[in-house]
N, C-alpha and C positions, 0 to 999 in steps of 0.2 A: 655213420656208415650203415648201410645197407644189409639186414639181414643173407646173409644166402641161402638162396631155395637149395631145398632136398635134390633136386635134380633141374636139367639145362634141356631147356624143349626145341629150339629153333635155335640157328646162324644168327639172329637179329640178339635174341639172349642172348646168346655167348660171345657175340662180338661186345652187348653192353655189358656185362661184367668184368670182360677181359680189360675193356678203356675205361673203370672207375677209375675216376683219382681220387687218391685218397685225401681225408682232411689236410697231414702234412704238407702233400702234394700242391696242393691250392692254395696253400698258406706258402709256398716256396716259392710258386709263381708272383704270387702278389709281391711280395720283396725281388725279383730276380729282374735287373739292370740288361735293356736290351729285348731284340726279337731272338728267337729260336728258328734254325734252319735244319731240318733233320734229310740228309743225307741217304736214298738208299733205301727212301718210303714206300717203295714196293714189293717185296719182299715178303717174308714170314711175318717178319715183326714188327715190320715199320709201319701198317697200315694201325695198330695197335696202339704205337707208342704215338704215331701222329695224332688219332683222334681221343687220346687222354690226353695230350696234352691241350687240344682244341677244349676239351671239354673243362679241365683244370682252368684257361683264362677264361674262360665264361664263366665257369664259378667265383674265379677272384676279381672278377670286374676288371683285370688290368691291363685289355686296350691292346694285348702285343699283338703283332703279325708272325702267326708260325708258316716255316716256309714249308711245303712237302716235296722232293728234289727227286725225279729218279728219270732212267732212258726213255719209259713209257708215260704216255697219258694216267693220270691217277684221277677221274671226275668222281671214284666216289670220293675218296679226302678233300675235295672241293666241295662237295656237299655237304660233309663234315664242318665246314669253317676254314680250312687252310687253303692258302697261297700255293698253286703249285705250278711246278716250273720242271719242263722235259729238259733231260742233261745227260750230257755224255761225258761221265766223270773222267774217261779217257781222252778225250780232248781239252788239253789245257786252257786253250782260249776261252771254251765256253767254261769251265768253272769259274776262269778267272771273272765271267760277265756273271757269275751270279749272284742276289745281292749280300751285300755283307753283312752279318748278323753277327753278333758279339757272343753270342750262344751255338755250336753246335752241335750235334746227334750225330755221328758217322757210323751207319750200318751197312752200308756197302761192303759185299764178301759174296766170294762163289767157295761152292763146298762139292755139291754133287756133278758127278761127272769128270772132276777134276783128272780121273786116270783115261786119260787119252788125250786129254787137254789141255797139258802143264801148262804152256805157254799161255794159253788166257786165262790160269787161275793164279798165274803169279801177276800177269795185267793187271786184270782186273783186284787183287789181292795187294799189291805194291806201286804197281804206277800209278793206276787212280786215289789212292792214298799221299801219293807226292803230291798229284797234282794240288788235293785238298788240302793237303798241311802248307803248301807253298804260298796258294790265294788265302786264306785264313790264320796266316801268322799270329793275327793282333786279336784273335780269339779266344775264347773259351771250348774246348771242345772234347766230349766224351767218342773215344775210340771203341766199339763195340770191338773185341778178342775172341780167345778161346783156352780154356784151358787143354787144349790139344797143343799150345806150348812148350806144357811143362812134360816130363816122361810121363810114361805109364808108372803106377807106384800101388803098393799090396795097400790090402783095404785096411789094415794095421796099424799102416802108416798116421789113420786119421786123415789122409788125403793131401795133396804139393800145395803149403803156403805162397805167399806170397815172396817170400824168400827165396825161395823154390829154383834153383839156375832152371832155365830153358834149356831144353831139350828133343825139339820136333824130331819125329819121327815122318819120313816121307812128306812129298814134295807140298802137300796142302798144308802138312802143320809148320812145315820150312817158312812157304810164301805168306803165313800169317802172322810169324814172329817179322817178319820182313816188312808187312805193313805196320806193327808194332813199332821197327824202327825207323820208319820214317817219321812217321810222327814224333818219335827219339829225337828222331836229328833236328826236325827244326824246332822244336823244344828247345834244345842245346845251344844252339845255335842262332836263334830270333827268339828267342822266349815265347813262345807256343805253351799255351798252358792247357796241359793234356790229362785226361785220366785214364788208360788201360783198362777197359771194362771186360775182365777176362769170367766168361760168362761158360756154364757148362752143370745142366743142357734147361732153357727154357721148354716148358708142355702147356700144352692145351688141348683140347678135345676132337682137334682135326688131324695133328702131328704129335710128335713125340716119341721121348722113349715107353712111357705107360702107353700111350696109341699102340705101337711096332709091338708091346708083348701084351697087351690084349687083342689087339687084331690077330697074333697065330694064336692064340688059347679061342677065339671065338673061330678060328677054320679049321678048329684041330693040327694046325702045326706044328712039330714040334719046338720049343722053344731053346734056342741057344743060350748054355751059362756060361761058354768059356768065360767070357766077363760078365762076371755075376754080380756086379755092384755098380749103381750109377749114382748122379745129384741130381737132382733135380727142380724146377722153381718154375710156379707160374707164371704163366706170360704177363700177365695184368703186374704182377711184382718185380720182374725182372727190368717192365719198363716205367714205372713209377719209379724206380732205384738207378735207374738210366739217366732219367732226366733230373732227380735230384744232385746226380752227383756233378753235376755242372760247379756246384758250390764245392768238388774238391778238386778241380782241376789244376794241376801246377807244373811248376818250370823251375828243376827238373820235371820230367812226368812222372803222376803216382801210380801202383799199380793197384786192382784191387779185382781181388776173387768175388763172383758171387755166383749162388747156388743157394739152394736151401738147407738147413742144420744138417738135416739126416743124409745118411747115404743109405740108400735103399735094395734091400736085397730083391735080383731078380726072379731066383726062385719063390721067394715068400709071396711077390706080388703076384707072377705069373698062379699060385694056389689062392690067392686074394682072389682074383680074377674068374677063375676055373667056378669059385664056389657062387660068385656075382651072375656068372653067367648060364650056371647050369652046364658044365663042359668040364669034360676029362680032359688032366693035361700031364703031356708027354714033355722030355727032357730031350735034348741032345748035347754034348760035351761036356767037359769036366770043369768045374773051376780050380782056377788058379791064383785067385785072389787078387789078380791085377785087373788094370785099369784104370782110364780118365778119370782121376778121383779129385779132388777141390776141396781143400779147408776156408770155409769162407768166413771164420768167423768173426772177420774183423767187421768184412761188412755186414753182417747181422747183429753183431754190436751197436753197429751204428742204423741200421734203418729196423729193429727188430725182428719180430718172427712173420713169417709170409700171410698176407690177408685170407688165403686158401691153404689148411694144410695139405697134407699127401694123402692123407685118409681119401677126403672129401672129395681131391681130383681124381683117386682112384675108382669109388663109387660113382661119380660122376662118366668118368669113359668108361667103364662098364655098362652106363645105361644108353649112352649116345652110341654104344658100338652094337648090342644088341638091337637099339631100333631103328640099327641100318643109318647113324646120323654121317654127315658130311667129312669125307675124309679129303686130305691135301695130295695123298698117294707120293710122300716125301719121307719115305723112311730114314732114322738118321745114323741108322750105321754104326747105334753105338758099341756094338761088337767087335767093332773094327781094333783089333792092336798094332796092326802095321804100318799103319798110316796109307791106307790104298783105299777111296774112297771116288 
């Protein structure tokens, strides 16, 4: 593996660090039985998770067709290596025409926006989720989640296992246990072997929760603690650990947290930041010690510690926000405790 530089200078950079795969990663591929259809490839994180995995069978010589699947045209994931195919996951006919692969990725989900729009964040959140678990019975397939499932819970807690009963709070984290359970049902029901990839919160350098409080610490914002604790995990790991987990998919379905070790205090970063940047930084709210919190440490058990820590992506978007680098303008709200997003 790949040294990492001190700092990320260009979109071309940090798109290739973000789709290293790792040696595991490559070595999963070379054993793993089947094509790969990822679900949903356009998006935050799909374009990510597609061209690691593009770039993982060209490391293992092993010949698969990955499919890249979303509403829109994707020509750069074509250029990338992958197969791609426009789909309206909301029409059943067409998922059911599209091809079948013994492997799949489903990241298909709407988050922002969703208050004024229930109705197509539970569509697109639960029906399109049928449609995919219905045509895909006889697969393998990782459900990307949310740990917005489970309640809010004091940072004390060590954060909601996997144990954890569900809990949503308003109608987005409703309609996400809802796509949970479809994939449930036909799991249950046709043996659908599924894995719950209840994921909170991937970052990188264009979004994020470190993006959203070093973007107000670099405008002088004041920065919000009512939730003063997040998880956090690289993108490049969050989808490395996506696609390996294809080898724990089962019927029942399993569930599985992941995030990184730590939970991270928003004040200490938001002063992490102030000092990175040259910039006074102002408070607003009190904390309460609640919050989207996630014990993940089964799956860090199982795929180790993150190839980026939190130090490093910290210093890192400190320097990409100072020199003005490319932002997604996709704040994610992690403040939010009401479930109103």
């Amino acid at each position: 593996m790949n040294a990492l530089p001190e700092t990320v200078e260009t979109v071309e950079q940090l798109d290739d660090l973000l789709s290293r795969p790792s040696d595991a990663l490559v070595q999963f591929i070379a054993g793993l039985d089947g094509d790969l259809c990822i679900l949903g490839a356009g998006g935050k994180i799909g374009p990510t998770l597609t061209r690691m995995a593009c770039r993982a069978v060209e490391a293992a010589g092993a010949g698969k067709r990955i499919y890249a699947v979303d509403v829109a045209p994707l020509p750069d994931l074509a250029d990338a290596g992958a197969e791609t195919v426009a789909c309206d996951l909301l029409d059943p006919a067409a998922v059911k025409a599209l091809p079948r692969c013994d492997n799949v990725v489903y990241l298909a989900g709407r988050k922002f926006g969703s208050s004024g729009g229930e109705h197509l964040t539970w569509a697109i959140n639960v029906a399109a989720a049928h449609n995919v678990a219905h045509a895909f019975a006889d697969s393998r397939v990782v459900a990307f989640s949310t740990g917005c499932v489970y309640p809010v819970v004091h940072v004390e807690t060590g954060g909601a296992t996997e144990r954890t009963p569900p809990e949503p709070i308003g109608e987005y984290s409703m309609s996400c246990l809802g796509r949970e359970r479809m994939f449930d049902h036909y799991s249950h029901t046709c043996g659908l072997r599924v894995l719950q990839f209840r994921l909170n919160y991937a970052v990188e350098l264009r979004y994020g929760v470190l993006v959203d409080v070093a973007a107000k610490v670099n405008a002088s914002d004041p920065v919000d603690v009512t939730t003063g604790y997040a998880n956090v995990l690289w993108q490049g790991d969050v989808c490395d650990r996506a696609i390996r987990c294809l080898a724990l998919a089962d019927s029942p379905p399993r569930l599985l947290n992941v995030t990184g070790p730590e939970t991270i205090s928003i004040r200490e970063s938001a002063e992490q930041f102030a000092r990175l940047l040259g910039k006074e930084v102002t408070f607003t709210g009190e904390e309460n010690g609640l919050g989207y919190l996630s014990n993940a440490a089964e799956a860090n058990a199982l795929f180790g510690p993150p190839s980026v820590p939190v130090g490093r992506i910290i210093r890192w978007t400190a320097d990409w926000i100072r020199r003005g680098g490319e932002s997604l303008g996709k704040p994610t709200h992690f403040e939010t405790q009401d479930g109103r997003y």
